[in-house]
N, C-alpha and C positions, 0 to 999 in steps of 0.2 A: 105160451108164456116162457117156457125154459129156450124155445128159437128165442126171442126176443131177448132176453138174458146174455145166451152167447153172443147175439147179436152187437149186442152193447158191450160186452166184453173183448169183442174182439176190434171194435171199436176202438175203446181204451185203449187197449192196448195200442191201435196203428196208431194214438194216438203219442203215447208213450214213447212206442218207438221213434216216430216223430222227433221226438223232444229229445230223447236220450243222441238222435243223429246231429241235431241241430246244436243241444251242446257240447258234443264232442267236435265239432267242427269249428267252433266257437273257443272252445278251448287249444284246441291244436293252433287255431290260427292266432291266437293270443300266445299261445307259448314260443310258436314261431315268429310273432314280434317282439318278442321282449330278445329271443336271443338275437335277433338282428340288429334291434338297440342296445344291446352287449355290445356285438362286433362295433357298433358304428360308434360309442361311446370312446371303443379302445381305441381307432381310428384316428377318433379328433383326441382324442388325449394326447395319444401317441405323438398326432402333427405337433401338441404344443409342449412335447417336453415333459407330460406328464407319464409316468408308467404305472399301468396295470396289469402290467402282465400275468402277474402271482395270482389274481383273483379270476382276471379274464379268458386265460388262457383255458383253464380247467372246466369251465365253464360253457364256451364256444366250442372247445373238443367233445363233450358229452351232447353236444345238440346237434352238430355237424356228422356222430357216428351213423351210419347207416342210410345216410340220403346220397342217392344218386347223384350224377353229376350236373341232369337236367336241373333239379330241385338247388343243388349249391348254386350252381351256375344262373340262377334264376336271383336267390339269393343276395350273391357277391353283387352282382347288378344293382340293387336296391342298396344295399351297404353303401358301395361307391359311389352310390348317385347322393343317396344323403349324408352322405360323412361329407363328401363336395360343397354341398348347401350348407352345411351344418358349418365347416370351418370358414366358406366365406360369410356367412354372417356374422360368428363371431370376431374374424379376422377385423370386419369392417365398425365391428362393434368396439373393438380395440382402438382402431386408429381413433374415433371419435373419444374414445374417452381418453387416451392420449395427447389429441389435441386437447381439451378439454385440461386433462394435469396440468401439462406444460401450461396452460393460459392461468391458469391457478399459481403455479410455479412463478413465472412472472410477476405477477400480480405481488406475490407475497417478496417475492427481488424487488421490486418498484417501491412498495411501502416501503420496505428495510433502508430501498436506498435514499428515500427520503426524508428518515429520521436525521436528527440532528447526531452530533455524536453522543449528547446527554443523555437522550429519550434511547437510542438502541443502549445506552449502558442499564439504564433502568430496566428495560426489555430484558437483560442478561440476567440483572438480578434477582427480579421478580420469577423470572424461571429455573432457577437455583432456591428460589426459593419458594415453590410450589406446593410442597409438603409441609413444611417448618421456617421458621425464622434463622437465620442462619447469623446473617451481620448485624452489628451495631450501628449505629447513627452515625459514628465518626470512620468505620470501615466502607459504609454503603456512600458515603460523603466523599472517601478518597477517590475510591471507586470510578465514580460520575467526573469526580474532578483529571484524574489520568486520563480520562478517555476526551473531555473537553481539552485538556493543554496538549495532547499529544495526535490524539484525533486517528490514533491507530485502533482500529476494531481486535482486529485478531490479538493486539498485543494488553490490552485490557479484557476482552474472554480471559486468556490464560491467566492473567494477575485475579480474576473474579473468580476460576474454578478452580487454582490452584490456592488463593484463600480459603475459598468455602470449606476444602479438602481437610486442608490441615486446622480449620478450626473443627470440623465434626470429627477428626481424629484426636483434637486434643491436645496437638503440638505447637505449644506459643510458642517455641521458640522458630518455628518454621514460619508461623505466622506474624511475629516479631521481621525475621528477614523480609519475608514478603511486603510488610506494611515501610520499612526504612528503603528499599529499593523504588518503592514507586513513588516515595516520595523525594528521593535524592534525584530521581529524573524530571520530576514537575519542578525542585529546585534548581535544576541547572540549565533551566530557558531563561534566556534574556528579561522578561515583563511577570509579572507574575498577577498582572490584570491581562493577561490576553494569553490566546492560544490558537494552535494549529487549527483545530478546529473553526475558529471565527477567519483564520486567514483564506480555509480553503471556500469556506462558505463564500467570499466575496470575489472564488475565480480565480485564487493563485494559489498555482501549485510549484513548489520548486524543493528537491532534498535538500541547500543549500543554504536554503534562506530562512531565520527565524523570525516570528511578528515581534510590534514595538507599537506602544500606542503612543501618543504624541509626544507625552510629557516624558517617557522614558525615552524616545528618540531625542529631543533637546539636551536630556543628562547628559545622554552615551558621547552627541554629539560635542558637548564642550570639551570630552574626555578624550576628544582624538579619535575616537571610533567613525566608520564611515558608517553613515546611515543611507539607505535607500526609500527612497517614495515608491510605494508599490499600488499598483493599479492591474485589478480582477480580469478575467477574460470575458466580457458581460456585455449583452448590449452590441452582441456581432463584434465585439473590438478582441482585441490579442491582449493578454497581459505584458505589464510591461514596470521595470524598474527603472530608478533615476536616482544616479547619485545626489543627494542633498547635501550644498556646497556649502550653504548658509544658514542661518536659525532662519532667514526669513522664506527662505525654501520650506522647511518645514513646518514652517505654521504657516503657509499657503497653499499646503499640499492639501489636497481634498480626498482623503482613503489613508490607508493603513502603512505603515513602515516597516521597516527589515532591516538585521542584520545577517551577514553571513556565517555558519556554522564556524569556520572558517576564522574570523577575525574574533567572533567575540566569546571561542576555549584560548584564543590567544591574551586577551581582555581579562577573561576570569582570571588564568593561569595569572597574569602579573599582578592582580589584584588580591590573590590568595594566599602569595608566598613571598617572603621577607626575601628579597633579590639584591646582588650587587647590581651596582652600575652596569656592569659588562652585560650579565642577562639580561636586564631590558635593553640594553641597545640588542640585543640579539633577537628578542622579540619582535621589536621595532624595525629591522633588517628583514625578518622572518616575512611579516606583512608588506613591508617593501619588495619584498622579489617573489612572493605565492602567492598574494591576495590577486584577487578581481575588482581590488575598491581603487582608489586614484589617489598616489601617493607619490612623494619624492622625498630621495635623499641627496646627502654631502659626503660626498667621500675626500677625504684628505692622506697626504703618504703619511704612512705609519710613524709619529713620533720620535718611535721606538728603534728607529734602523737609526746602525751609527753609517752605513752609507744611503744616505740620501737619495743619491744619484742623480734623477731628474727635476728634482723638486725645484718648483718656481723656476721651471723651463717651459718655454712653450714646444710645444710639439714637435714644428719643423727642427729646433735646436736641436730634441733630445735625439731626433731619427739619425740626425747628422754624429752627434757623439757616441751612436749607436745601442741607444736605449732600445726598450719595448714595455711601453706602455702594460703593465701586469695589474690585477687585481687584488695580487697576491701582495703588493707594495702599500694599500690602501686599507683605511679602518673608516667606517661609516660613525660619523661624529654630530649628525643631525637627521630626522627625520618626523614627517605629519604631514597631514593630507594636503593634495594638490587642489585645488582651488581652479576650476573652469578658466578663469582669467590672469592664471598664472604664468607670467611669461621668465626666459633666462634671464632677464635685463631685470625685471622684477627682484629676482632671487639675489644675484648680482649686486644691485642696490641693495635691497633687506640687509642682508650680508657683510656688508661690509658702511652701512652707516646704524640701522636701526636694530644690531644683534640680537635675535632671542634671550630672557635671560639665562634659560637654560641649553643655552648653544655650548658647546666645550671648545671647538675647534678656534681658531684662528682665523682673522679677517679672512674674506673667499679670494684667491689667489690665482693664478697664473700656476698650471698642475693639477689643480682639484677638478674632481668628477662631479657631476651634478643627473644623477639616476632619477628617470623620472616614469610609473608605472599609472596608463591612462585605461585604465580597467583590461589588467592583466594584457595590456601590450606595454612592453619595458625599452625603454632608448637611454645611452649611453651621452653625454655630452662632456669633452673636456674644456676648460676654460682655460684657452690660449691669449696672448697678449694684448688682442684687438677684438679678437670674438669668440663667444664659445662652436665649439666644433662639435659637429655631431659624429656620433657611432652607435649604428646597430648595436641593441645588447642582444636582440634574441629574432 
């Protein structure tokens, strides 16, 4: 009985021992994967920029004391091989989801760019105003309306978050400025039924050219302004302007009109300000020799010289009594658009039987210039005895 007892004791015991070798070996082998996935952790960290050194370092030293070089060496091997694995998957786990952003990123660039300029202004406001109510009905109105007439994004963000600012600050008078500015610029477009925004929408883009919808293109045009018929780039064609010579030009145009930046702060400017004579003729000269629209003037010698010199010479004369033809000698005494079938014999005639009423000058004579500007190409013509003579202006 008592053999059988130890029997069984000793037993247990080999079996204990057993157990106790098995989970020490169990354990050692689990402690020496954890600090290998330390090292291999620090590894791939390290590849991507992250650092742990502070934690890791102290760490991988208290595991690494006392192992031989077989047992590192054995180690470092298993580190390197999966720290290797371990970065290219996530390397490649990267790029996919990169791709992936970017297709995201797009996406949300393609929607934006396909808003109208209305809908991205609402877009702005609505996300300014996420938390709370910020604008009023007639502020969130301007808003929409700046970004429809002007059709510039960035330059409505800035007028929508630097409102919102100075109204959750509390400063009217900042927001006074802010609200009188964007509306002195939706005020000084040509139509104030159209905008940038509908011009670009239908294919035309130009810094130069402002839209006109029919009925404001007939006003401008009895006013002497040149108008242009303007046609989108759509449908594979090129955009493309034309000056409109006649009303009946422009009410058989089929699209939108234009005037140019250009002619019509010349337009406002003389409709703004109580002018003498002298500034609008200077006005009028102005658009005669910078515009791009198709104009002609009358130049006559200056009144005002008590010598005369060549006047009512023809050319060959005055070369002979050794004149030179100057600019300087000359005052511009009529001017308005040039008409496609306007010829010098035309003018000529006009001129000297059927006179504008508001011509100043004197029958057209023998001496006088006759400047004619076919969308910003300018020629010279003097009107000699028997025909007018041409000369290069530019």
């Amino acid at each position: 009985m008592e053999n059988n007892l130890k029997d069984q004791h000793y037993k247990n015991m080999g079996i204990m021992l057993q157990m106790e070798t098995l989970t020490f070996e169990a354990l050692y082998s689990a402690f020496q994967n954890v600090n290998q996935a330390e090292s291999v952790a620090y590894v791939v960290c390290n590849h991507f920029g992250l650092d742990t050194s502070e934690y890791s370092f102290s760490y991988i030293a208290s595991w690494s004391s006392g192992k031989n070089m077989k047992e590192l060496r054995a180690s470092m091997d298993t580190i390197r091989k999966t720290s290797a694995d371990m970065i290219g998957q996530i390397e490649e786990k990267l790029k996919e989801l990169q791709i992936e952003r970017a297709e995201q990123e797009a996406d949300v660039v393609e929607q934006t760019e396909e808003m109208s300029a209305m809908q991205y202004a609402e877009q702005t406001i609505n996300r300014l105003e996420q938390e709370r109510t910020i604008f009023s009905n007639d502020q969130r109105n301007l808003i929409v309306n700046f970004a429809y007439k002007l059709d510039d994004r960035e330059a409505m963000e800035k007028l929508a978050e630097n409102l919102a600012e100075s109204i959750l600050d509390g400063n009217r008078e900042a927001v006074q400025k802010l609200i009188g500015e964007a509306e002195e610029q939706i005020e000084s477009l040509p139509d104030s039924m159209i905008g940038l925004s509908e011009l670009h929408e239908v294919g035309f883009y130009s810094e130069s050219m402002l839209p006109l919808t029919r009925e404001r293109a007939v006003e401008l045009h009895h006013e002497g302004v040149t108008v242009y018929g303007l046609t989108g780039a759509v449908g594979g064609q090129e955009q493309s302007q034309r000056i409109m010579n006649l009303e009946l030009d422009i009410l058989q145009h089929d699209g939108l009109f234009g005037v140019t930046k250009f002619e019509w702060e010349n337009y406002r400017r003389s409709q703004e300000t109580i002018m003498t004579p002298e500034e609008k003729a200077k006005i009028k000269e102005t658009l005669l020799l910078e515009s791009d629209g198709k104009r002609y003037g009358i130049y006559q010698i200056n009144s005002g010289q008590e010598e005369r010199g060549y006047q009512f010479l023809s050319l060959e004369t005055a070369k002979e009594m050794g004149f030179t033809v100057d600019g300087k000698d000359y005052q511009m005494v009529y001017s308005e658009r040039l008409r496609d079938a306007t010829t010098l014999d035309n003018l000529f005639e006009r001129f000297n039987i059927e006179r504008p009423n508001d011509f100043t000058g004197h029958s057209m004579s023998v001496s006088d210039v006759i400047i004619m500007n076919r969308g910003g190409r300018l020629a010279a013509y003097y009107v000699d005895s028997f025909l007018i003579l041409y000369n290069s202006y530019n």
